[in-house]
C-alpha positions in Angstrom: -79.1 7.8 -13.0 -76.0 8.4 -15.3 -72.9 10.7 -14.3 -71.5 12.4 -17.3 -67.8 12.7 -16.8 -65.5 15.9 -17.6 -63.4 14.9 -20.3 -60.1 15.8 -18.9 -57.9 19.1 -20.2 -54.6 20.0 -20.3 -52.9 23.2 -19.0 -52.3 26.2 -21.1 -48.8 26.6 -22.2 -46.5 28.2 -20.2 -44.4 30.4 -22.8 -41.8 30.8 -20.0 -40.8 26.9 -19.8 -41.2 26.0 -23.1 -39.0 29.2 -24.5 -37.7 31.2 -21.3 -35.5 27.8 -20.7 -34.0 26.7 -24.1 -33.1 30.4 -24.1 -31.7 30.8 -21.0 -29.5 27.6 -21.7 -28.6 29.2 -24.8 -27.5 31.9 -23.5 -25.1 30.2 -21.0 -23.4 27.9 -23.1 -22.7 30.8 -25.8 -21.7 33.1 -22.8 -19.7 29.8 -22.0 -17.8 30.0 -25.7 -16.2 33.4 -24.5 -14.3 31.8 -21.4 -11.4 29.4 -21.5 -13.1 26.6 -18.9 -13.1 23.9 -21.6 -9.5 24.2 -22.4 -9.1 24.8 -17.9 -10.9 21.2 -18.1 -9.1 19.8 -21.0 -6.1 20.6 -19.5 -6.7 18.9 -16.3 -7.7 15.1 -18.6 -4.0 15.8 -20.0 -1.1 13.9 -18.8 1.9 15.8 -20.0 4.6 13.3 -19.5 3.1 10.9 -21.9 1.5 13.6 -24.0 -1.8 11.7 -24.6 -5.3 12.4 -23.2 -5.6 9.8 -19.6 -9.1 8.0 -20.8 -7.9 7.3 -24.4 -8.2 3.3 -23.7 -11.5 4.6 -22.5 -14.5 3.4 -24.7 -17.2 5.3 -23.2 -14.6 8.8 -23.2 -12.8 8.3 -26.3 -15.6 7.0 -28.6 -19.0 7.7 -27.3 -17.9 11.7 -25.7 -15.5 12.7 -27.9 -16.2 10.9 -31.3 -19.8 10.5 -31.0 -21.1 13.4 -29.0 -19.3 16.1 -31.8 
């Protein structure tokens, strides 16, 4: 006596993960664009008495964040 087994099946699409989240993060970050937080943070990585950024001996911060990731 043979079983026959279910092939298995993936789960419907849930439209609210797989659009209700990119758009929500969307919506942040261009909500975000109308603040001044990255200039608040920017400011903060600034060291005004040499006038240079603090992490610009920094490979992983100067190269990889700020040249790569634009």
């Amino acid at each position: 006596m043979s079983k026959t087994v279910a092939p298995p099946y993936s789960r419907p699409i849930n439209p609210w993960i797989y659009l209700g989240i990119p758009a929500v993060v969307a919506l942040i970050l261009v909500l975000l664009e109308l603040t001044s937080l990255d200039m608040d943070i920017a400011k903060l990585a600034f060291d005004p008495v040499s006038g240079q950024f603090i992490g610009r001996h920094s490979y992983f911060l100067e190269d990889i964040l700020h040249d790569r990731a634009k």
